[in-house]
C-alpha positions in Angstrom: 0.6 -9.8 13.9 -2.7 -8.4 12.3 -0.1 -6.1 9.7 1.8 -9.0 9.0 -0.8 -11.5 8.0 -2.5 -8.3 6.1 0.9 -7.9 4.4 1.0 -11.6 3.3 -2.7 -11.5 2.0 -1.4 -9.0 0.2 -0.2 -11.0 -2.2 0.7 -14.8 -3.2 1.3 -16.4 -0.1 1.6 -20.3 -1.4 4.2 -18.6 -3.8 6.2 -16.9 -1.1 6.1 -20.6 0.8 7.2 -22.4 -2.4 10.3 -19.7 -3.0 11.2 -20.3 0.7 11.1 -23.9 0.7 13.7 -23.4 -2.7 16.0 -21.2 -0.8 15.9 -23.3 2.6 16.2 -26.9 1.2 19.4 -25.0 -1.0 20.8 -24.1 1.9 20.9 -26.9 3.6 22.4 -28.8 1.1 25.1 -25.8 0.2 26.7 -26.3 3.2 26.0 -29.6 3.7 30.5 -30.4 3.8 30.8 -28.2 6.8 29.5 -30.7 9.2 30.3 -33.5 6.9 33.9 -32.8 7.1 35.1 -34.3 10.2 34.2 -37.6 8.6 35.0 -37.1 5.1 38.6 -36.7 6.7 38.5 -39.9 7.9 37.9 -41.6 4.9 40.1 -39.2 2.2 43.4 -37.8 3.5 44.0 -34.6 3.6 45.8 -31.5 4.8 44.1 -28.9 6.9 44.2 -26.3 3.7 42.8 -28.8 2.1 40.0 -29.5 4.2 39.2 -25.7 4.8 39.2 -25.4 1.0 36.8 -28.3 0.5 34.3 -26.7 2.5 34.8 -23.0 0.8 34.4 -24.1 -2.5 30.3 -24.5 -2.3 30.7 -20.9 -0.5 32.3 -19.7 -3.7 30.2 -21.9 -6.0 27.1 -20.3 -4.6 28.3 -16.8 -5.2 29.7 -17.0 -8.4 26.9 -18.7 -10.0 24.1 -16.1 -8.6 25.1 -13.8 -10.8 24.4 -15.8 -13.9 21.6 -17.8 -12.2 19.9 -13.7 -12.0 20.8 -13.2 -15.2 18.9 -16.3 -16.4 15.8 -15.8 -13.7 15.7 -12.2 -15.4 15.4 -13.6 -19.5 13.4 -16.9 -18.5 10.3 -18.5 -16.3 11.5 -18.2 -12.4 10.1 -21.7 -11.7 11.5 -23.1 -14.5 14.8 -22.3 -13.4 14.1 -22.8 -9.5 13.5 -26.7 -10.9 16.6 -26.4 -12.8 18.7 -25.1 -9.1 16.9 -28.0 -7.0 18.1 -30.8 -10.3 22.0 -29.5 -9.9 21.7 -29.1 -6.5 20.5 -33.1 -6.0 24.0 -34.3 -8.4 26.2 -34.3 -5.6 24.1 -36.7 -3.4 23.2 -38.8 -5.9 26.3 -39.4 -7.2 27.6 -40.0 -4.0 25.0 -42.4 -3.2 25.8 -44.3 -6.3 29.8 -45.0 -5.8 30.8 -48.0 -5.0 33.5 -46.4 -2.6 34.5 -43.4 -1.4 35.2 -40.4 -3.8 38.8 -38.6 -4.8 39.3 -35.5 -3.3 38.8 -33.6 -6.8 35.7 -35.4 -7.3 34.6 -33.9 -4.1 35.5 -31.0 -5.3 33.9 -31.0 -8.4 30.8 -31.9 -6.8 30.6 -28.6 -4.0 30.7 -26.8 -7.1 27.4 -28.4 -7.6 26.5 -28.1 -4.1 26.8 -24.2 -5.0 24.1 -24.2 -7.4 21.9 -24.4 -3.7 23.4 -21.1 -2.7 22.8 -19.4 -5.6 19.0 -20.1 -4.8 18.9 -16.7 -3.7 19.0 -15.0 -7.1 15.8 -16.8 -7.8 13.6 -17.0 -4.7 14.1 -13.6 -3.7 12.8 -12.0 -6.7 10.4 -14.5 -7.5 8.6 -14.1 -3.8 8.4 -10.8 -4.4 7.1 -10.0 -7.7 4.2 -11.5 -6.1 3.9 -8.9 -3.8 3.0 -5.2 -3.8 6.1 -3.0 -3.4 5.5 -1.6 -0.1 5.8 -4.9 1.7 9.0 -5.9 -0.6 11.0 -5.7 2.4 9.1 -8.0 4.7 8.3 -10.5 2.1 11.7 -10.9 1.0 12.9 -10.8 4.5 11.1 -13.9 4.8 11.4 -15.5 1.5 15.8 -15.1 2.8 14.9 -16.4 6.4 15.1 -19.9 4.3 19.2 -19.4 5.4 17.4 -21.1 8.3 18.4 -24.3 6.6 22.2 -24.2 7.4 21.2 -24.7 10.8 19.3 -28.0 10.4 22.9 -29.2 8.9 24.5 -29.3 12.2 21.7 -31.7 14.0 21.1 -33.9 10.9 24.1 -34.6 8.8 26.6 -35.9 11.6 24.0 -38.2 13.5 23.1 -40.1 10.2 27.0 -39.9 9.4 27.9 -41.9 12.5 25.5 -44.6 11.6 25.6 -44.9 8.1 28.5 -43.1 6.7 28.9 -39.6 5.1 28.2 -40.3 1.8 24.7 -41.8 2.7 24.3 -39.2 4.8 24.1 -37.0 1.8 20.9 -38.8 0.7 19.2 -36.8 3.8 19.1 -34.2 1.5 17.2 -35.8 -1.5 13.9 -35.9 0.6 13.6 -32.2 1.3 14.6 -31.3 -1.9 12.0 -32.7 -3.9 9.6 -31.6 -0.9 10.8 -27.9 -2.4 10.4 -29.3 -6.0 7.0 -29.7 -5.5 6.0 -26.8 -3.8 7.8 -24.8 -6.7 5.8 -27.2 -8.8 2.3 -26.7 -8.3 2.6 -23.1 -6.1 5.5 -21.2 -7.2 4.4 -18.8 -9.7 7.2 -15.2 -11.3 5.1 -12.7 -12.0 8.5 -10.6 -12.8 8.4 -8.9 -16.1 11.4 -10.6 -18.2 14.0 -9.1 -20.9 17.1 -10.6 -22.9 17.3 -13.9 -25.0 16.7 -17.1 -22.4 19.3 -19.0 -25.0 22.0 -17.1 -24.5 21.5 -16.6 -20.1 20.8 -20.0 -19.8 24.5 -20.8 -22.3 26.1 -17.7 -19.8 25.3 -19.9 -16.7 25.9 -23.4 -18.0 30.0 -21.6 -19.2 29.9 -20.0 -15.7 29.3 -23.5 -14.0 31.5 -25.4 -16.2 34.5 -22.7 -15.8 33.7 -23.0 -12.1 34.5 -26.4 -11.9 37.8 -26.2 -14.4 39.4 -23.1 -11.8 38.8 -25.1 -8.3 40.9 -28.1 -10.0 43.5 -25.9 -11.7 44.0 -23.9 -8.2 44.0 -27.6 -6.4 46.5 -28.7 -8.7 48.5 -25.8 -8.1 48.0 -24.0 -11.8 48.1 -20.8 -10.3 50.9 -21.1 -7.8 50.9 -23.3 -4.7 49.9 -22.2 -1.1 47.5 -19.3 -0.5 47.8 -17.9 -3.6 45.8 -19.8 -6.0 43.1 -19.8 -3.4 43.4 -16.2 -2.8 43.2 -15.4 -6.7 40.4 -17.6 -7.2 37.0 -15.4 -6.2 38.5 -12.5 -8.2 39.0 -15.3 -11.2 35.6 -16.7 -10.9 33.8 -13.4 -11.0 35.7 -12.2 -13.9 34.1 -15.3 -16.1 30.4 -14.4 -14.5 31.0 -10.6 -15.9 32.5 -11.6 -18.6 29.3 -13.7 -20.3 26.9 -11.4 -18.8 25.1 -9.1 -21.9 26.8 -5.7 -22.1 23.7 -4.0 -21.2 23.5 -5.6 -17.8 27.2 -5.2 -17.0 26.3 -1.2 -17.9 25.2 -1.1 -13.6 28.6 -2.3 -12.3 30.0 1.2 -13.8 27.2 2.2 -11.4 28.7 4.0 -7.4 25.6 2.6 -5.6 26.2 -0.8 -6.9 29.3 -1.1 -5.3 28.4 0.4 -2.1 24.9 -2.1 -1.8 27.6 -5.2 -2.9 30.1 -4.1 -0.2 27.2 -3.1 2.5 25.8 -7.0 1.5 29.6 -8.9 1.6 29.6 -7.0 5.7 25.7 -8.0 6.7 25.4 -11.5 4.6 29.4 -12.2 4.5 29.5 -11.8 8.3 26.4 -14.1 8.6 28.4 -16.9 6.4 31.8 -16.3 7.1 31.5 -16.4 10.6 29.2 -19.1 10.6 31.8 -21.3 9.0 34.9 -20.1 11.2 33.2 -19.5 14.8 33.4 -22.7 16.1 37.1 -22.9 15.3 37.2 -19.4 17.3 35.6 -20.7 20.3 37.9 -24.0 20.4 40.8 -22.0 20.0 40.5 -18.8 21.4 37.9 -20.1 24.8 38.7 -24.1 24.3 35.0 -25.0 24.3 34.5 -28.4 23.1 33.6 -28.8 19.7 30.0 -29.9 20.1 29.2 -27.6 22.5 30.9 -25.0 19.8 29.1 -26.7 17.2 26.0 -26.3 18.3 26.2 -22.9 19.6 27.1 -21.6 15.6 23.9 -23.4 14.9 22.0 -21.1 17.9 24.2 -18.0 16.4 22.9 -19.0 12.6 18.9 -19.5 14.0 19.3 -16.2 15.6 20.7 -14.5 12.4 17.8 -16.1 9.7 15.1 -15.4 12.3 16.0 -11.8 12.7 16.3 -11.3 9.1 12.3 -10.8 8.0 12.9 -8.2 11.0 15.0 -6.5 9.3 13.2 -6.1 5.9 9.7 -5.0 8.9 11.5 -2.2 10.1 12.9 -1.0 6.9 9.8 -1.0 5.2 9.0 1.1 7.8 11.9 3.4 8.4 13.5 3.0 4.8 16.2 0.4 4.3 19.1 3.2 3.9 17.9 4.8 7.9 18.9 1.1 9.1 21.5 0.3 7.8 23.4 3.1 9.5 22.6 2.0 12.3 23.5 -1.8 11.7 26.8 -1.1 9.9 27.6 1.4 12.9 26.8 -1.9 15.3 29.1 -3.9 13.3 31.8 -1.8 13.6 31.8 -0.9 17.3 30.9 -4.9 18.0 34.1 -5.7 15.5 36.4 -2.9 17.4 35.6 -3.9 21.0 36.3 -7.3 20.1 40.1 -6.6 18.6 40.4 -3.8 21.5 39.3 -6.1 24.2 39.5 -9.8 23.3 37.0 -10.4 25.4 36.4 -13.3 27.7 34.3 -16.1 27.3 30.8 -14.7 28.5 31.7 -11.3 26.9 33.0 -12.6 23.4 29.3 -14.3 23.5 27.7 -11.5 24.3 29.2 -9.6 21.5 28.7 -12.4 18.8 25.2 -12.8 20.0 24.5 -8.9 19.1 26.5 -9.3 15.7 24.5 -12.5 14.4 21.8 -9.7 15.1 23.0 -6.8 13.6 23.7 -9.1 10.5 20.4 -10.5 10.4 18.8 -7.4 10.5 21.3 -6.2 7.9 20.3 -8.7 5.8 16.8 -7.9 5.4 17.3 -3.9 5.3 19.5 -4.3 2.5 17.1 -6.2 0.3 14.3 -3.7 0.9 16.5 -1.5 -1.5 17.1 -3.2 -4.4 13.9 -3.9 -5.9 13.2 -0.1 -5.7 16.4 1.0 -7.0 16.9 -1.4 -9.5 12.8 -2.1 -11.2 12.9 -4.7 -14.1 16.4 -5.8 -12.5 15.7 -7.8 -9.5 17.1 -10.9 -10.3 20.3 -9.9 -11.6 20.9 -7.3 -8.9 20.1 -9.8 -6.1 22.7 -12.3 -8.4 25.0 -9.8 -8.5 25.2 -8.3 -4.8 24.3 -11.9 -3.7 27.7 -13.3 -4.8 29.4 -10.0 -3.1 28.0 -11.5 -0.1 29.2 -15.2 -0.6 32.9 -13.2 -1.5 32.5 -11.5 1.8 31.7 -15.0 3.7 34.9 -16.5 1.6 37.6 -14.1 2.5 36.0 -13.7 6.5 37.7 -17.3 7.4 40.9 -16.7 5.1 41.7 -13.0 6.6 40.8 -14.7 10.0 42.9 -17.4 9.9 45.6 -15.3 8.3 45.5 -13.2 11.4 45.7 -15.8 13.8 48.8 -17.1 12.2 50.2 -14.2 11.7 50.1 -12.5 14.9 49.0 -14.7 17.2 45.5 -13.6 18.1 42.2 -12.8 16.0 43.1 -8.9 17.1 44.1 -7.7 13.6 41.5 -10.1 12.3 38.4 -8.3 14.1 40.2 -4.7 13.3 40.2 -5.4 9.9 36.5 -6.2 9.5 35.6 -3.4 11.9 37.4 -1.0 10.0 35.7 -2.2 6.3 32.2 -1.8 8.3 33.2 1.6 9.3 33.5 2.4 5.3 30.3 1.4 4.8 28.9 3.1 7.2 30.3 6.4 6.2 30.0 5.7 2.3 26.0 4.9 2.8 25.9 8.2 5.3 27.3 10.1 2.1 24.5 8.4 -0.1 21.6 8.9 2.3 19.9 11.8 0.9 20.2 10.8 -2.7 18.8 6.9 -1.9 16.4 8.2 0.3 14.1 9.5 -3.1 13.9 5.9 -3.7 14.3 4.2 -1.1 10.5 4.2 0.2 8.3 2.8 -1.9 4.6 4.0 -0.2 6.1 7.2 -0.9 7.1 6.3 -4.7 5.0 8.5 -6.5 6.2 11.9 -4.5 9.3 10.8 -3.8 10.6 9.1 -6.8 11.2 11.6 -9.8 11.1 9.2 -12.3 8.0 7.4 -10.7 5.1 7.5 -13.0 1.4 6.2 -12.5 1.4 3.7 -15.4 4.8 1.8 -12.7 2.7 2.1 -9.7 -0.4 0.9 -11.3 1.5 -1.7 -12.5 2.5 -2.9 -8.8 -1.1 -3.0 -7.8 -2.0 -4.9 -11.3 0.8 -7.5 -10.2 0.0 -7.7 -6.6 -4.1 -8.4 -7.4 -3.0 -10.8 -10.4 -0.8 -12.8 -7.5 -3.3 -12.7 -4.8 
């Protein structure tokens, strides 16, 4: 306890409150459909794709637009643009507040593109929390500045109790309250101390044609543009994050033609994917594969969620301590063994919980060791690099449900499902094994200036500079 509080005085710590509020009031309303859904179904007809895409689309939303959200947080004012994330986020609920009746099914899709801009908080408070902060606490502070996924779980206790009264599209308005709460916190506390680079014109145009191009492809795919059934749906996070590249500058697209870009973005769609996409398909698993009854299944993804967001600032402790690249071996290699035993034993019901309760773990922790590494391999490109392997999480936590469900049908059982995730962990695991040596020059940062060949004096003076200007 005494490190920890030593850490946070460290820096800003009103900042590093402000940034959270941002990213937990953004998650709560990015997945605000999930719980919603039951009762939106009620009022709109629709199909069970349908229905599953609905409450995917913010999922996507949120991943897509990180990248150009980063790319905007790295040219312009962080709390400008965490004001801008908490205005777009508010549309949906206001607009739904404001119809006179209940919304077409493209409106509401329209409007979980919106709901997105919530997710893609992450590019923003991340690197803003921790460019108030010294480097050698990155992890921790950033561990807690992402524990604001916390705010997923409050959707399952709030959102269908103030349905059942007064209707989902009031219900919505539950959300206007904490986000302004969040507004002004980023207000008067939140300050980006984050050195900035690239014309703020031109990232702020990149995300408005990113958001815009969003909301054109989920109603083209809906109306069946790009063929009917899966494949439209399938197609569209490869579409999406072809447009996000596309209007990035040339100079920041120069790190996807880096290896250990890929290998963080696929290491992030296992840790954080696995934390979303299971979050939004494990209560259809326990119904179907134990028979709990949905509330009971409902409110044990919201225990599995809590468990996952509270572990996280763990994870970014322990890999301050051991290095970020140390852990994650040893997460991904839980992963995979937890993902195995599951399609080698289909477990039952006190076992299956058992093994989710250690994944929601292992991802939590993942989480946080994975973020301890990118503001010490990529300096002066935090925000785009936590926009760009953010959204390979939010892929990840798309395709989790989709490769799921595809198994179920398929086969029969969630077998090929769980072997299928277990096995892409396994890569992982052996691809950062193969980069451990190499990452490990950078990957501790109170060991920069040995370590790190191209360290120099006038970049760690710099960090101390930053930290005693945020204090």
């Amino acid at each position: 306890m005494k490190h920890l509080l030593h850490s946070l005085k460290s820096g800003n710590w009103r900042a590093l409150l402000a940034c959270f509020l941002y990213f937990d009031t953004g998650f709560t309303v990015w997945v605000m459909f999930g719980p919603l859904a039951p009762f939106i179904q009620k009022d709109i007809p629709m199909s069970p794709a349908e229905l599953g895409f609905l409450v995917a689309v913010p999922v996507l939303g949120a991943a897509i637009l990180r990248v150009t959200l980063g790319n905007l947080y790295q040219a312009y004012d962080g709390r400008r643009v965490a004001l801008l994330g908490v205005a777009l986020s508010a549309l949906p609920a206001v607009v739904l507040l404001l119809l006179p009746s209940a919304p077409s099914y493209t409106l509401l899709l329209v409007l979980g593109v919106f709901l997105g801009v919530g997710g893609a908080s992450f590019a923003v408070a991340l690197p803003m929390a921790g460019s108030n902060y010294p480097a050698k606490v990155q992890g921790l502070v950033l561990g807690l500045a992402a524990a604001g996924n916390i705010g997923a779980v409050l959707d399952g206790f709030m959102f269908p109790g103030l349905a059942d009264h007064f209707g989902w599209a009031r219900a919505t308005g539950a959300a206007l309250p904490l986000l302004a709460l969040a507004a002004v916190a980023i207000f008067f506390w939140a300050k980006d101390l984050a050195p900035k680079s690239g014309s703020a014109p031109r990232a702020f145009l990149s995300f408005a044609i990113t958001l815009a191009a969003l909301v054109v492809l989920v109603v083209a795919v809906h109306a069946g543009v790009f063929g009917s059934g899966r494949a439209g749906v399938l197609l569209l996070p490869v579409m999406g994050a072809l447009v996000a590249i596309a209007v990035l500058p040339k100079h920041y697209r120069s790190v996807l033609v880096e290896g250990d870009t890929w290998v963080v973005m696929l290491v992030y769609s296992i840790t954080f994917g696995g934390f979303v996409g299971m979050s939004s398909y494990v209560t259809t698993l326990l119904t179907n594969l134990y028979q709990m009854p949905k509330l009971e299944a409902g409110l044990f993804m919201s225990l599995l969620a809590f468990i996952g967001a509270m572990v996280r600032p763990v994870g970014g402790l322990i890999a301050d301590r051991i290095s970020g690249v140390r852990a994650l071996i040893v997460l991904l290699a839980g992963i995979s063994l937890c993902d195995f035993a599951f399609a080698a034993w289909m477990p039952p019901l006190a076992g299956g919980i058992t093994l989710l309760l250690v994944m929601y773990v292992f991802f939590g922790l993942g989480n946080g060791a994975t973020f301890q590494l990118v503001p010490n391999r990529w300096k002066g490109k935090t925000g785009l690099m936590s926009g760009i392997i953010g959204a390979a999480g939010g892929i990840g936590g798309f395709y989790l449900p989709v490769i799921m469900g595809m198994a179920k049908e398929s086969t029969g059982s969630y077998q090929m499902g769980f072997a299928t995730f277990g096995g892409i962990a396994a890569i992982a695991f052996l691809l950062v094994v193969m980069h451990r040596t190499q990452w490990l020059t950078w990957a501790m940062p109170q060991q920069e200036s040995h370590a790190d060949p191209h360290a120099s004096p006038d970049r760690v003076q710099g960090a101390i500079v930053q930290a005693d200007s945020g204090a």
